[in-house]
C-alpha angles and dihedrals in degrees: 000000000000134000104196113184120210127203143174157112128308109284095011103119107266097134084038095061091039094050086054099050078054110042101033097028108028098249120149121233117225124168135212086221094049093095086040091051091046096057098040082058100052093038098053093026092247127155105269083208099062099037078068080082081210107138130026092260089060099036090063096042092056087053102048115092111256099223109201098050094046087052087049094051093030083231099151115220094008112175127182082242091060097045083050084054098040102041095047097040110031104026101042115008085055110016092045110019138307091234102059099092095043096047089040087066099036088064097052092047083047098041086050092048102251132133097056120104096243089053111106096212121104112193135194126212109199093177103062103150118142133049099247089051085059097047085052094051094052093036081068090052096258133118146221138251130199122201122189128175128189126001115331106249119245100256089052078054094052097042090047096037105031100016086235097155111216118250106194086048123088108239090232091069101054105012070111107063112078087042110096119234126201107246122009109205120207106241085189082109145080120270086263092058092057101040075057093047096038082049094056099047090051096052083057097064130046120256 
């Protein structure tokens, strides 16, 4: 059995890693924002499917202003991506308790009898973002990857160099950053080049 966590910026590849542990090892994808998405759909009526942000078609839908509920709320600019940021930040990270996304799915890799060494699943986690989400991970016996591609924008500099958080970008996208992961894959190749990467990584640790 292995949980292996995956985090990243935006466009870096870590669907893309997680697709690969799926489709080319087995593994099951499971995600800290599923029971989030499931209720935001049901909440504001959107497709389920394409709040996934899983393929082109659904990422720029999630970022494209629904405007009738941002005309009912009188919430300028609202997209589907920042009610999945809000909701699961602001209003109940912080306005219920930090822990609520990472418990809800310990229990559901618990209820379904993972996280134990004589378990067979192997499970990826392609939205790791906060520092809680990667103690967790590791408290299962599991590890974290980190995947980059390209040069590391200034703020992620600043934040790493100098600690200067960023204020115009949302904390789920870089509470990460200063955590240290286990293995950080170059993403600079071709999708080749990391099915060979995340292959070899996988042939270093016991699954």
């Amino acid at each position: 059995m292995k949980i292996i966590g995956v985090c990243g910026l935006i466009g870096g590849g870590k669907g893309t890693v997680a697709d690969i542990l799926v489709g080319e090892f087995g593994f099951e994808k499971l995600s800290f924002a599923d029971s989030l998405k499931d209720v935001v759909a049901s909440v504001f009526s959107w497709s389920r499917h394409l709040l996934e942000g899983d393929t082109k078609e659904s990422r720029e839908w999630r970022e494209t202003v629904d405007d009738w509920w941002s005309a009912r709320l009188a919430i300028p600019n609202l997209t589907p991506r920042w009610v999945l940021q809000y909701w699961g930040t602001e209003v109940c990270r912080v306005g219920f308790h930090e822990e609520i996304w990472v418990a809800s799915l310990e229990k559901k890799i618990k209820s379904m009898g993972i996280g134990y060494v004589n378990k067979p699943h192997n499970i990826v986690i392609p939205d790791t973002r906060f520092p809680n989400e990667i103690q967790m991970i590791r408290k299962l016996g599991g590890e974290v990857w980190g995947v980059r591609r390209g040069e590391d924008p200034d703020w992620l500099v600043n934040l790493v160099t100098k600690g200067e958080e960023p204020n115009d970008i949302h904390p789920s996208e870089w509470s990460w950053v200063t955590e240290n992961v286990d293995t950080l894959i170059d993403n600079s190749g071709t999708i080749e080049d990391l099915k060979s990467k995340v292959s070899t990584l996988l042939d270093n640790i016991r699954i």
